[in-house]
Each structure stands twice: as C-alpha cells, then as structure tokens.
Biopython code that builds the backbone (N, CA, C, O; Angstrom):
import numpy as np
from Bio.PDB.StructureBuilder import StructureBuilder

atoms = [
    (1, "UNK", "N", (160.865, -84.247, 80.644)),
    (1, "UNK", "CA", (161.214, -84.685, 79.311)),
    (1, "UNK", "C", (160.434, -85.965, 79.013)),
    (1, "UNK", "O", (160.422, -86.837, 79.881)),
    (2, "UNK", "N", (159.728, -86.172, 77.768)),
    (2, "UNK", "CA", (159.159, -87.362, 77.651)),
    (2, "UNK", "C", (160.033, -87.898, 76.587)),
    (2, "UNK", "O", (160.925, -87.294, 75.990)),
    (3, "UNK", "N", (159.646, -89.124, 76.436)),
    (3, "UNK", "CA", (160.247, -90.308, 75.862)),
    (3, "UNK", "C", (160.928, -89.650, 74.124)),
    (3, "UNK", "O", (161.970, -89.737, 73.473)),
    (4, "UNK", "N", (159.583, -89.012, 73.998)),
    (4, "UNK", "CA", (159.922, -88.832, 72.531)),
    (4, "UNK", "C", (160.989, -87.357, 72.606)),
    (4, "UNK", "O", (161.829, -87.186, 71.722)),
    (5, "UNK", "N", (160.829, -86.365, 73.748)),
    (5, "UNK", "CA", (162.308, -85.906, 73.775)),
    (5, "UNK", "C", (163.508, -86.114, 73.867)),
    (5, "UNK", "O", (164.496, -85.473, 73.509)),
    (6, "UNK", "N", (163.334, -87.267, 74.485)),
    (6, "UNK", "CA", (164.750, -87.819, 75.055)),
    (6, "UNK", "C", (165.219, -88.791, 73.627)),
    (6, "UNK", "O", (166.384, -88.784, 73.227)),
    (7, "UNK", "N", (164.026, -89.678, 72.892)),
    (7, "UNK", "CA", (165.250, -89.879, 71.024)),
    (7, "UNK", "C", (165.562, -88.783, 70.789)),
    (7, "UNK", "O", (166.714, -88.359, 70.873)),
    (8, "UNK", "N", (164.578, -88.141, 70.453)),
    (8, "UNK", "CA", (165.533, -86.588, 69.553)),
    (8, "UNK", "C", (166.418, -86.036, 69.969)),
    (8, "UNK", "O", (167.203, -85.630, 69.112)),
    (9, "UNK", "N", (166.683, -85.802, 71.090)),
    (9, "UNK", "CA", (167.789, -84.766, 71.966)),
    (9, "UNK", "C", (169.055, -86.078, 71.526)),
    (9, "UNK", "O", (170.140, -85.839, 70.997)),
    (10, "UNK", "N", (168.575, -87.341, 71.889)),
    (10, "UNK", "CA", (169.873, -88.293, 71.960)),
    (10, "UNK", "C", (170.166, -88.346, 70.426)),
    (10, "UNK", "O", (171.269, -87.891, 70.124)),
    (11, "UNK", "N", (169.454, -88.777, 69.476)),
    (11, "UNK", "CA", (169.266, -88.742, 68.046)),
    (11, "UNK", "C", (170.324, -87.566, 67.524)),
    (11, "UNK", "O", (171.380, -87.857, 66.963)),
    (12, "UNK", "N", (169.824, -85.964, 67.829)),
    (12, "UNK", "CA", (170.437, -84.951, 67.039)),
    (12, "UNK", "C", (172.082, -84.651, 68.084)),
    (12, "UNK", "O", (172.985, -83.821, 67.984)),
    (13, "UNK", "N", (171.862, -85.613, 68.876)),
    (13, "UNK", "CA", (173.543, -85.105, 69.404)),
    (13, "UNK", "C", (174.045, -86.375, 69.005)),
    (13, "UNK", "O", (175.240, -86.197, 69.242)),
    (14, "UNK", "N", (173.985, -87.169, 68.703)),
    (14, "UNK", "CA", (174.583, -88.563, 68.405)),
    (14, "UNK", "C", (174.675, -88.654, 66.803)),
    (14, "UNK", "O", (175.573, -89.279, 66.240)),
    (15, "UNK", "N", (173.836, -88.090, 66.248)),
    (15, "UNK", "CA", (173.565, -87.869, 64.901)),
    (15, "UNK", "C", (172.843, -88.889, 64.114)),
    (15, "UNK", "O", (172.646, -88.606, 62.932)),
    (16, "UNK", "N", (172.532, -89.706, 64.430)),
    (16, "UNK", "CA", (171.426, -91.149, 64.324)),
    (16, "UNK", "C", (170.310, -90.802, 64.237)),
    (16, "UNK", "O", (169.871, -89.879, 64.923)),
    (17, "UNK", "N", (169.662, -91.399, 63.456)),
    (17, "UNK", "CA", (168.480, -91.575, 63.175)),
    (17, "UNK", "C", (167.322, -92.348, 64.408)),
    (17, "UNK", "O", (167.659, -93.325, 65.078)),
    (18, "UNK", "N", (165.759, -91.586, 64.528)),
    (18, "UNK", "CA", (165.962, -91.559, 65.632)),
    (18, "UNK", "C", (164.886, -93.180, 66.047)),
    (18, "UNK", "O", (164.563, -93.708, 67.111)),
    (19, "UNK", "N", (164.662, -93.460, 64.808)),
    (19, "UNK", "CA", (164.306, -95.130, 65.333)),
    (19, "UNK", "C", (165.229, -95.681, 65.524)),
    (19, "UNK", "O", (164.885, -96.713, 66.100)),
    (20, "UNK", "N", (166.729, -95.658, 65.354)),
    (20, "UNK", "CA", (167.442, -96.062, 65.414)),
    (20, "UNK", "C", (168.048, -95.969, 67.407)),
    (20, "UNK", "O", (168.446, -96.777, 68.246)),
    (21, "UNK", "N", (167.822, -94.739, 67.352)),
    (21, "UNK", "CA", (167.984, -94.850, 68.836)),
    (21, "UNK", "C", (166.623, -95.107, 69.732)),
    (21, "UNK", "O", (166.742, -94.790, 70.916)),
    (22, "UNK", "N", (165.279, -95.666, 69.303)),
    (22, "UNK", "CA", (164.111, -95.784, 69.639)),
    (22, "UNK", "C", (164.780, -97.344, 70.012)),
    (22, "UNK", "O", (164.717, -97.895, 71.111)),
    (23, "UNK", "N", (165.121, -97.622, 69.364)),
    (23, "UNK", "CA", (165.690, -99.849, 68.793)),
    (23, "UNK", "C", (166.281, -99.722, 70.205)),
    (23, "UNK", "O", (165.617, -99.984, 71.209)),
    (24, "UNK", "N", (167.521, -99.319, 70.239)),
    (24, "UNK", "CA", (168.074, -98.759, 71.638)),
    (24, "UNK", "C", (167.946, -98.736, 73.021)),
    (24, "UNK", "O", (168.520, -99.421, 73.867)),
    (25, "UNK", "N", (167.216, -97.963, 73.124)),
    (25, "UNK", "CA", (166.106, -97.554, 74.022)),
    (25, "UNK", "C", (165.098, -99.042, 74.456)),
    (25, "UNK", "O", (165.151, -99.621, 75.541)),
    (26, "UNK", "N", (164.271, -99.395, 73.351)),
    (26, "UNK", "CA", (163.733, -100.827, 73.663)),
    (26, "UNK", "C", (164.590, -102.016, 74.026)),
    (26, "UNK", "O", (164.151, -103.036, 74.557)),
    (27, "UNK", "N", (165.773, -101.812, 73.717)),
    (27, "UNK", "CA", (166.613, -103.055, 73.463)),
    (27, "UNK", "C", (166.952, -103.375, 74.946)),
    (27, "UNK", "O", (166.827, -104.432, 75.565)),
    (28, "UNK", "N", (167.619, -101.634, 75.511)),
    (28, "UNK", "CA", (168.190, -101.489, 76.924)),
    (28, "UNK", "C", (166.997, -102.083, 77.845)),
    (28, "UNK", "O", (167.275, -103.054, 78.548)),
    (29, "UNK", "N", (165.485, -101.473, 77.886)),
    (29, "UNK", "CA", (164.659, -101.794, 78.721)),
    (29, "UNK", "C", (164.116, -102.693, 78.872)),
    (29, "UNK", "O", (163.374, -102.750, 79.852)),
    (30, "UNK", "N", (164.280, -104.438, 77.493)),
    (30, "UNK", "CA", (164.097, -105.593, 77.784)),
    (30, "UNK", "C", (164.861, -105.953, 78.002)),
    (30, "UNK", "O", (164.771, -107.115, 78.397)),
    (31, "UNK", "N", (166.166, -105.383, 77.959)),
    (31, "UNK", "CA", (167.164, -106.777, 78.662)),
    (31, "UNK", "C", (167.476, -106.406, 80.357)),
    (31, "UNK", "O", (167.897, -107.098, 81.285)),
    (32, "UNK", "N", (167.023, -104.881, 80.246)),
    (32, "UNK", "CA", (166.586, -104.996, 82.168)),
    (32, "UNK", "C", (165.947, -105.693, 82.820)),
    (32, "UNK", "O", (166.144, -106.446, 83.774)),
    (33, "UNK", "N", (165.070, -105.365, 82.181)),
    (33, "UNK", "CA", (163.146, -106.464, 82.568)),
    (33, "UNK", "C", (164.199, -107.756, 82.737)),
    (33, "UNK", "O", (164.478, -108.127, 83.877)),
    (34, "UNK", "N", (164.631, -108.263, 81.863)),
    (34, "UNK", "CA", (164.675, -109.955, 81.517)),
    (34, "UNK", "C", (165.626, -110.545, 82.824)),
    (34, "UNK", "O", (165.399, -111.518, 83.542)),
    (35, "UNK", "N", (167.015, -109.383, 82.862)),
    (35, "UNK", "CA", (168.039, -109.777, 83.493)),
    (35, "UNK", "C", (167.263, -109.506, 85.147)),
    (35, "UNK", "O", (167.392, -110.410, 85.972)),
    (36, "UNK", "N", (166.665, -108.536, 85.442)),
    (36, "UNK", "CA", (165.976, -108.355, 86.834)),
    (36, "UNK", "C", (165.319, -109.389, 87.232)),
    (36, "UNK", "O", (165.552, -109.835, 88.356)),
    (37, "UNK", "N", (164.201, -110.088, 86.262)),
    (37, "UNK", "CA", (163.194, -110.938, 86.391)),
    (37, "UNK", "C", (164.194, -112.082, 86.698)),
    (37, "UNK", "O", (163.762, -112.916, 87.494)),
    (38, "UNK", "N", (165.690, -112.324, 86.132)),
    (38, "UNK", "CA", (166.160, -113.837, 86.201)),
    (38, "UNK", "C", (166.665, -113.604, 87.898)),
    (38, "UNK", "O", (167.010, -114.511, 88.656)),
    (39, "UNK", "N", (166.598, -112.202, 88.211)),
    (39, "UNK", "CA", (167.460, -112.533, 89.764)),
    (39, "UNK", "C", (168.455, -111.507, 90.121)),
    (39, "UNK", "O", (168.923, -111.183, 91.213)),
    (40, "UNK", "N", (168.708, -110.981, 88.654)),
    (40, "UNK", "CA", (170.183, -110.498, 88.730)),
    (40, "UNK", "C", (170.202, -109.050, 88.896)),
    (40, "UNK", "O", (169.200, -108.344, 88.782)),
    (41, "UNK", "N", (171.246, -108.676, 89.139)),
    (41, "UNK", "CA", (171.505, -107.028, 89.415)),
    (41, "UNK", "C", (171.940, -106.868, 88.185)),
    (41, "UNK", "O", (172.508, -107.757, 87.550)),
    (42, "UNK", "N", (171.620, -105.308, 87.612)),
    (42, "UNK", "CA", (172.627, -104.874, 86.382)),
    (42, "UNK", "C", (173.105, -103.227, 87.241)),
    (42, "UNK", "O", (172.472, -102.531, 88.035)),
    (43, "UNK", "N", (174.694, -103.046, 86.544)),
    (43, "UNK", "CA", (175.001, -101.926, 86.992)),
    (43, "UNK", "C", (175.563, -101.328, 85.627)),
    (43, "UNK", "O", (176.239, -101.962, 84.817)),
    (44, "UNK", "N", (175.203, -100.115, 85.521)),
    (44, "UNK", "CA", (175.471, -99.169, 84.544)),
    (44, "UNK", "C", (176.516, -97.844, 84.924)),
    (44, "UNK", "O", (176.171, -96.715, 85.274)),
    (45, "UNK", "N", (177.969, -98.399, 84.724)),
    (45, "UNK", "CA", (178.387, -97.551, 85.293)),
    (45, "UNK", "C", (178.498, -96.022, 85.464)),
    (45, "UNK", "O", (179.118, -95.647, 84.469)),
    (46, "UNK", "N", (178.177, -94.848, 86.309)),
    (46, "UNK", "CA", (177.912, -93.379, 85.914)),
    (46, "UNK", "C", (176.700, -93.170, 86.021)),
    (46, "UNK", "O", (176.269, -92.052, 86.300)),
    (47, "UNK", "N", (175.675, -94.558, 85.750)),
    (47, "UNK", "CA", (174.016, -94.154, 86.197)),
    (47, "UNK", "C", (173.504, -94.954, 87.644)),
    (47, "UNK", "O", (172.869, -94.613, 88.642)),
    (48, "UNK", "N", (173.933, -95.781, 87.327)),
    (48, "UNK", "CA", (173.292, -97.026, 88.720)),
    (48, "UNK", "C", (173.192, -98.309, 88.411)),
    (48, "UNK", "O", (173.658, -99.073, 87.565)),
    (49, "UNK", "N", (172.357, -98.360, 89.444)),
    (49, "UNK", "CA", (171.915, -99.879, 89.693)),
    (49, "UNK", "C", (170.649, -100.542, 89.850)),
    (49, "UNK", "O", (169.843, -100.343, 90.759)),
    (50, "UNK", "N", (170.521, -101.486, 88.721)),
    (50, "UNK", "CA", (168.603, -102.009, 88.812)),
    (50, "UNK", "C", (169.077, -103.051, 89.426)),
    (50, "UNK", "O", (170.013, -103.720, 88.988)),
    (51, "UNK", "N", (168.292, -103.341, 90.805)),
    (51, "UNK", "CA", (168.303, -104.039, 91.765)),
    (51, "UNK", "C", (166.712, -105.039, 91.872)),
    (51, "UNK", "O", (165.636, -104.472, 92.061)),
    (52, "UNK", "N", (166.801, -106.213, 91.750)),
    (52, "UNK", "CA", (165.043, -106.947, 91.901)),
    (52, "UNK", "C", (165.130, -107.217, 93.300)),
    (52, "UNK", "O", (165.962, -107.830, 93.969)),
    (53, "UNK", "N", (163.492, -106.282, 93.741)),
    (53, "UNK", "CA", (163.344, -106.589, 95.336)),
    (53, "UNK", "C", (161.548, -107.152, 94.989)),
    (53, "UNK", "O", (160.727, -106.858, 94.121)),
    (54, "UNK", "N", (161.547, -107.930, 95.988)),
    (54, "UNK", "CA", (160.118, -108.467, 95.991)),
    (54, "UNK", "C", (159.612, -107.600, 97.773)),
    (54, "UNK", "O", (160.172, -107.449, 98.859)),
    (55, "UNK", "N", (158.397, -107.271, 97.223)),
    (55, "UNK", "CA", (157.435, -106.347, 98.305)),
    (55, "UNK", "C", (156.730, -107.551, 98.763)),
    (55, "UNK", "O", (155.953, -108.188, 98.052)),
    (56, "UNK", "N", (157.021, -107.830, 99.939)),
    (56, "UNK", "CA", (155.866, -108.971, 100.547)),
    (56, "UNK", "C", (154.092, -109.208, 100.323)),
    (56, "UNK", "O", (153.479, -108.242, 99.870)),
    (57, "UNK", "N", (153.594, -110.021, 100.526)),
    (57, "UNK", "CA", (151.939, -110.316, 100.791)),
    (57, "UNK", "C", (151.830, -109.345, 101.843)),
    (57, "UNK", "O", (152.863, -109.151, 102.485)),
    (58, "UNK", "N", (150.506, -108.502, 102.252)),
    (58, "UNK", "CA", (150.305, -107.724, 103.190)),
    (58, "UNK", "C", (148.568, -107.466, 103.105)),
    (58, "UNK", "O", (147.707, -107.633, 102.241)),
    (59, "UNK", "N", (148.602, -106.983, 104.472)),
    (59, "UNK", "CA", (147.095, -107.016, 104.486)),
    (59, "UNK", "C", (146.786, -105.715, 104.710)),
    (59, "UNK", "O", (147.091, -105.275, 105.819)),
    (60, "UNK", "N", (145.948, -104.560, 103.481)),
    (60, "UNK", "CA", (145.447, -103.320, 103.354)),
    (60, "UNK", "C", (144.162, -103.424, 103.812)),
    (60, "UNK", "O", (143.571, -104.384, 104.308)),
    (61, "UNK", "N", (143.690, -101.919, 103.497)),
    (61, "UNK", "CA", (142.406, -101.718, 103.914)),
    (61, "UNK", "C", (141.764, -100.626, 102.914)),
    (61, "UNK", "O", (142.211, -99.505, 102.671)),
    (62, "UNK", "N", (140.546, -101.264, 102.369)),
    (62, "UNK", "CA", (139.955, -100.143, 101.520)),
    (62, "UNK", "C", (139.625, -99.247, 102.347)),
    (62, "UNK", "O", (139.066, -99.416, 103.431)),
    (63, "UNK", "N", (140.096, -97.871, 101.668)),
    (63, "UNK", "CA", (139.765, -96.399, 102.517)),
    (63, "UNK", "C", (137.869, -96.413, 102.451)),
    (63, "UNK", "O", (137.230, -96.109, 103.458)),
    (64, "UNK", "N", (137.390, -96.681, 101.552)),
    (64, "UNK", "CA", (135.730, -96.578, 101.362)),
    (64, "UNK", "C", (134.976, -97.723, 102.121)),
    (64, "UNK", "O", (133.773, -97.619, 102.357)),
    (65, "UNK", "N", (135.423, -98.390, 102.352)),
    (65, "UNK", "CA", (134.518, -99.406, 102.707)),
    (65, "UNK", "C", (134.879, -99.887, 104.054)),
    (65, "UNK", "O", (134.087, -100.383, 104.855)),
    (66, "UNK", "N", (136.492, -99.649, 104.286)),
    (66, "UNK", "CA", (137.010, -100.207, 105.406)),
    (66, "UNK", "C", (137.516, -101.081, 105.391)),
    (66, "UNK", "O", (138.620, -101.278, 105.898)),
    (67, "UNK", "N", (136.552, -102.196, 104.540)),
    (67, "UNK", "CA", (136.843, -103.953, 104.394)),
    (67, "UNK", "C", (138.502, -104.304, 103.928)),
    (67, "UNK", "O", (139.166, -103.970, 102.946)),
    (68, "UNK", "N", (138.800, -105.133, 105.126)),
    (68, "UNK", "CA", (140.590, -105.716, 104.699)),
    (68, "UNK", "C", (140.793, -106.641, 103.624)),
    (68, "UNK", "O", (140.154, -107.635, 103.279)),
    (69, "UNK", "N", (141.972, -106.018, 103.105)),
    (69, "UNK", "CA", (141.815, -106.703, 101.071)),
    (69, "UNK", "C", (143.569, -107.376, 101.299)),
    (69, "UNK", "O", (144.532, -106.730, 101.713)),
    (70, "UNK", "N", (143.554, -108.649, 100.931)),
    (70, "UNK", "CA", (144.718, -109.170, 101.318)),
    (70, "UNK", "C", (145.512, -108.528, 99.532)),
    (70, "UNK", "O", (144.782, -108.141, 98.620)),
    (71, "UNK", "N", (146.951, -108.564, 99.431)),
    (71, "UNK", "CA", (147.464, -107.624, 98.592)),
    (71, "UNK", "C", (148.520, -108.521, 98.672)),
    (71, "UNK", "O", (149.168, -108.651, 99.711)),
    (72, "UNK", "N", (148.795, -109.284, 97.444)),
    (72, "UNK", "CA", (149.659, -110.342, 97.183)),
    (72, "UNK", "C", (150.976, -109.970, 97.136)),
    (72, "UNK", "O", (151.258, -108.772, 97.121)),
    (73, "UNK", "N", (151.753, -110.740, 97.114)),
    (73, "UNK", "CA", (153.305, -110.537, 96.921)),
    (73, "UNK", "C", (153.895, -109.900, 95.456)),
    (73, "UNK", "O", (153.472, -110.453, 94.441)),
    (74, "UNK", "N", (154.690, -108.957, 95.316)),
    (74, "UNK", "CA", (154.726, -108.299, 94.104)),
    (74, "UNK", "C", (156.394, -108.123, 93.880)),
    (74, "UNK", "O", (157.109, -107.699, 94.788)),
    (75, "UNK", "N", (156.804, -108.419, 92.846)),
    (75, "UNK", "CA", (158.159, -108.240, 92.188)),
    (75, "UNK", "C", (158.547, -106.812, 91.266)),
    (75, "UNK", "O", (158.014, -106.638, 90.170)),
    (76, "UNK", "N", (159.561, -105.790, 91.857)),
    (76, "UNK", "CA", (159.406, -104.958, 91.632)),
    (76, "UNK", "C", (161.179, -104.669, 91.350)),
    (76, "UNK", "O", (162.039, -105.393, 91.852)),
    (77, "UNK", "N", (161.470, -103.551, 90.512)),
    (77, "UNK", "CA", (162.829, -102.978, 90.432)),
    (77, "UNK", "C", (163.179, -101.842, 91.411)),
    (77, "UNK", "O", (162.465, -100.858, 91.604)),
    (78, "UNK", "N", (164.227, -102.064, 91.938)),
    (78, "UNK", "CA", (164.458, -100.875, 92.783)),
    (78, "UNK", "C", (165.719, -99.946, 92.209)),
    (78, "UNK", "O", (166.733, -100.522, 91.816)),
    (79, "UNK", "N", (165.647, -98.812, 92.179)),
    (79, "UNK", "CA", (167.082, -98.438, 91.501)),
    (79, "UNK", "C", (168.120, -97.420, 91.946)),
    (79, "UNK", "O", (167.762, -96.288, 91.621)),
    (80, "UNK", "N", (169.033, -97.441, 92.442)),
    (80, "UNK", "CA", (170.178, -97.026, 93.308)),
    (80, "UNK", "C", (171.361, -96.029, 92.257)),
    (80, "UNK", "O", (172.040, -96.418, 91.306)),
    (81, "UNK", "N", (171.273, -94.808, 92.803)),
    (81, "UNK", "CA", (171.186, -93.673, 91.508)),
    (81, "UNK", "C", (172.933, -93.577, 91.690)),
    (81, "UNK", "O", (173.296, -93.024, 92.728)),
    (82, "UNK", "N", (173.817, -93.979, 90.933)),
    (82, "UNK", "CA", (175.305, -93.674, 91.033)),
    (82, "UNK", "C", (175.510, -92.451, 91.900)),
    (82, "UNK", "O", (174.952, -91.354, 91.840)),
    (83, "UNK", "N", (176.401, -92.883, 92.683)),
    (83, "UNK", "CA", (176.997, -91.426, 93.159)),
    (83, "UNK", "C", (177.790, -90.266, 93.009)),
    (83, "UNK", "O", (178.126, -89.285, 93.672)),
    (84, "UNK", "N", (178.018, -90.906, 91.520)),
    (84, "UNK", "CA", (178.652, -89.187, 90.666)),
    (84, "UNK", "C", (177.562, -88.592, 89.897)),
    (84, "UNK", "O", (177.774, -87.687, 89.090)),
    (85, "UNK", "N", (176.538, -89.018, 90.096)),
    (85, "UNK", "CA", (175.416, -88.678, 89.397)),
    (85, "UNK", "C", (174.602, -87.580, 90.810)),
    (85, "UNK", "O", (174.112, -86.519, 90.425)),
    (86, "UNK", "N", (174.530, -87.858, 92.083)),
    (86, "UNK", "CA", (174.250, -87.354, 92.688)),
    (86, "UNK", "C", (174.759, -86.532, 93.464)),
    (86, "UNK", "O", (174.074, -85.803, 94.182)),
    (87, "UNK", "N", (176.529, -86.517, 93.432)),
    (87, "UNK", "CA", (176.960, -85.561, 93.250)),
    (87, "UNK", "C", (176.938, -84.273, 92.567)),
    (87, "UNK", "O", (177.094, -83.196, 93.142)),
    (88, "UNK", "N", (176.733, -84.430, 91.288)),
    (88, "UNK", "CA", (176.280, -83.777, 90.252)),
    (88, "UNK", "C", (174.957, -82.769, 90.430)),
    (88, "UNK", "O", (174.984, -81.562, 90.187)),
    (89, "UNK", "N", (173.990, -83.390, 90.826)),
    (89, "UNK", "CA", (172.571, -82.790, 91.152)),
    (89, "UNK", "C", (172.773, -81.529, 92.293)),
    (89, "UNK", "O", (172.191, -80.447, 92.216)),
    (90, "UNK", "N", (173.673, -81.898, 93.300)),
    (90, "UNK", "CA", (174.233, -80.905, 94.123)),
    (90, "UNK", "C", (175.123, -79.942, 94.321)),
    (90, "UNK", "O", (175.144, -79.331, 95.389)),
]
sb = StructureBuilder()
sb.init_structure("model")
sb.init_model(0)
sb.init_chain("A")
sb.init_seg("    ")
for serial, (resi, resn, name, xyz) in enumerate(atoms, 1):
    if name == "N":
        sb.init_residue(resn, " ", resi, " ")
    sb.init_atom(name, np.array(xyz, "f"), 0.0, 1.0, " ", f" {name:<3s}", serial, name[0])
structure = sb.get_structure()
C-alpha cells in the first residue's frame, strides 16, 4: 500500500476529506521525529512503540576497493510492533 492508498482508504472510511487526513498523517510523523530526536519514547497504544537508539561509530570496508571507511555514529528509530497486533498477523 503506498502513502497515497493509505489517505484514501483512511479518508473514504472516516469520511474526511483526504488532505485533511494528509495534515494528519504529517502532523503524526513530525511530532515522532521531534519527540524521538528529544530522547523520548512514544507509545501508541494497539500499534507500538518508537523507541530512539543510536548505532555506534564503526569501522566498514568498501566491497570494491577493500579500503576501511570509518562510518560515524548515527541516530536512528527503532520500532517495537504491539503485541495484539502480532497476535493478529498469526
């Protein structure tokens, strides 16, 4: 499903207009970004949990060349899928 299925499907069952649930949609995914970036966990109950984990500095290796490429420290979301949700799938 892409993005623009998922307004319409939410749009024509909600009955909203579907920038209206586009606003939504943007609104939910900056205040993840914002609240992750400050530190914090958010939990959505029935879906999960956006969790901020930082991936350490590490030292790779280009497959072509061989040569070792140091690969900085990176801040990333991790997300922990409710367990009535994965119940569900099964």
């Amino acid at each position: 499903m892409t993005y623009a299925d998922l307004v319409t499907t939410i749009a024509t069952q909600l009955d909203l207009k579907k920038t209206e649930v586009a606003a939504v949609i943007e609104t939910l995914r900056s205040t993840i970004i914002s609240t992750v970036k400050a530190g914090d966990d958010i939990s959505i109950v029935g879906l999960g949990k956006f969790v901020p984990q930082t991936k350490k500095a590490r030292a790779a290796r280009n497959p072509k060349t061989g040569a070792t490429v140091a690969v900085p420290e990176k801040k990333t979301i991790k997300f922990k899928l409710a367990s009535k949700i994965a119940e569900e799938l099964n």
